[in-house]
N, C-alpha and C positions, 0 to 999 in steps of 0.2 A: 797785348799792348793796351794802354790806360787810357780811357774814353778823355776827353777833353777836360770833362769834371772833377773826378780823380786828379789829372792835371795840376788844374787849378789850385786844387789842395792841396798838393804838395807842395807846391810852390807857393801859397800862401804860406803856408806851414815854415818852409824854410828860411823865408823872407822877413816873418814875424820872431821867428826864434835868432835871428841875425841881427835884425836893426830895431823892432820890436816894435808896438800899435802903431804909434805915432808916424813913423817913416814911412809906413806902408797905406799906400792905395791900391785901388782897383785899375787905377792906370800903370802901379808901379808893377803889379803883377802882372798885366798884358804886357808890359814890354819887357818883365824877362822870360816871358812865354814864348816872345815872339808873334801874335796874334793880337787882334784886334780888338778895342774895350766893348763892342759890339758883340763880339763874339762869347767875350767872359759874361759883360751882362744877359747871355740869352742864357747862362747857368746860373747867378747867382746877380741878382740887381742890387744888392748892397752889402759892403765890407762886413755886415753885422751878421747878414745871413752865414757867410763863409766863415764866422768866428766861432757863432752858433753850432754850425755841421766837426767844426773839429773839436768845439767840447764833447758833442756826443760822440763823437768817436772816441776820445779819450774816455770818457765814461764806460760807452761798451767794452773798451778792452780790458779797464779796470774789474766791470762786472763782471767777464770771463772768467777772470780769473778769482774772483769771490765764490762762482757757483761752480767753480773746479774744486773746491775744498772740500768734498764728500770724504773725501780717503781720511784713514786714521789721523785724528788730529795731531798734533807734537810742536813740542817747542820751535823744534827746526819748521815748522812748518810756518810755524806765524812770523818768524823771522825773516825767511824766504820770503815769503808775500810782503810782508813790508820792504824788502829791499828791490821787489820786482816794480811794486806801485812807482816806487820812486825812481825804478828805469823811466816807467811810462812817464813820469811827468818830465822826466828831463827831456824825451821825445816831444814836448809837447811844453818847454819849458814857459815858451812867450807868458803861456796864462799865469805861473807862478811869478814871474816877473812882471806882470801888468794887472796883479791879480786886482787889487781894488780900485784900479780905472774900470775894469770890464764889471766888476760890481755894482758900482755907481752906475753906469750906463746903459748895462744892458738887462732889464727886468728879469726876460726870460729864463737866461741863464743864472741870475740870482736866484730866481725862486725855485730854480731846479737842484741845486749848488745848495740849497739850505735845506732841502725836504730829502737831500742826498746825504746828507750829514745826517740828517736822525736814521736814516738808514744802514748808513756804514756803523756808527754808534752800537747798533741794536748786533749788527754781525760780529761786530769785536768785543761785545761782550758776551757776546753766542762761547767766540771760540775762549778766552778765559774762561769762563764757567766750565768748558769742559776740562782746562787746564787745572783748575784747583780741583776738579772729580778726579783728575789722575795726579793729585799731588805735585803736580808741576810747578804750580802758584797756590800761595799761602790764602787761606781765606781773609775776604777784608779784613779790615779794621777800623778804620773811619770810614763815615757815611759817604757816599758817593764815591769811594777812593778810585774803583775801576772806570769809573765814568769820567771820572778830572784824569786817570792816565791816559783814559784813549781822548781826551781833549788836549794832551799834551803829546801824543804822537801827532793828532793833524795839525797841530801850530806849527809843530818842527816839519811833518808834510808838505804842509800850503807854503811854509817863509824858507825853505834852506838855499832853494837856487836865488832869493836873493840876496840872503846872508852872502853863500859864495861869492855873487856877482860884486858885493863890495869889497870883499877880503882878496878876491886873487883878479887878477889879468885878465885872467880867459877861464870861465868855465868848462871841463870838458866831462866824458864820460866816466874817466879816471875816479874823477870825484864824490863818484854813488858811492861808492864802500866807505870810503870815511864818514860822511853823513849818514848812513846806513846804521853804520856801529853809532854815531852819536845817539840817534834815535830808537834804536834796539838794546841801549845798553838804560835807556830808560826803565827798561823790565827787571832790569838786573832785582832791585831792591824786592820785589812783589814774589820773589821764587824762595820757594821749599831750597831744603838744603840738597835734597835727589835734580831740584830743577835747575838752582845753581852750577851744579856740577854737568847736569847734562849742558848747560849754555856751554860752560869752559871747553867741553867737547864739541861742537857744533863746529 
């Protein structure tokens, strides 16, 4: 059974990905808890901390699965992982939908969020470089090319749930795979003619 705190997170979580920052208080959470703001405040004494704890949750999970990538690298592989990240953010959608309120507002998380990006940066061009060793992906050709595409997956990353959110009704989880392909077909151009051919099979 899930301690009070766990609780709380979820139910923040769920509350935040529904009606999103603004609707939600510390009081809105006790009363769908059930329980007292008393009681929420002896886990978490401000909305900011509980926003905080579920970035890094999201983080760790995303981290999980960056430092599972030991096994032979492969096309299917980075395309997996990019459509898995983007499960996790739909779990986690509020932040992509609020993303540059919580930017503006919350320091901590900004400064973790941009020293994360040179991070993620450095591991996606980890995994390309193996890709053009095994002929998957063509060597550059303009300067910085693989560093402006993996800047052009995290725009499509960080902004697709709210593209969605304006184009359809209801977001749901249906919607990974199409987005998915939007932003995995960004590879398309950078593949050998053996990687091309392995994407069409994938």
């Amino acid at each position: 059974m899930k301690d009070t705190k766990e609780r709380v997170l979820d139910t923040a979580l769920e509350l935040f990905n529904e009606n999103g920052l603004s609707q939600v208080t510390l009081r809105t959470i006790a009363k769908k808890m059930k329980i007292s703001q008393g009681n929420l405040n002896y886990h978490f004494k401000k909305r900011e901390e509980i926003i905080e704890t579920l970035y890094f949750n999201l983080v760790k999970h995303i981290d999980l699965k960056m430092s599972n990538n030991k096994e032979e690298v492969s096309l299917k592989l980075l395309l997996d992982l990019s459509t898995s990240i983007m499960s996790d953010f739909y779990e986690y959608r509020f932040f992509l939908l609020d993303f540059v309120q919580i930017m503006r507002e919350n320091i901590i998380i900004k400064t973790h969020y941009l020293k994360l990006s040179k991070i993620r940066e450095k591991q996606f061009l980890e995994l390309f470089a193996l890709l053009i060793k095994k002929e998957i992906m063509r060597k550059e050709i303009l300067h910085n090319e693989y560093a402006f595409l993996y800047r052009r997956f995290q725009i499509l990353g960080d902004f697709w749930i709210p593209s969605a959110q304006l184009t359809h009704k209801h977001i749901s989880k249906n919607m990974i795979k199409k987005y998915a392909d939007i932003i995995n077909q960004s590879i398309y151009p950078y593949l050998t003619e053996e990687g091309k051919l392995a994407y069409l099979n994938i």
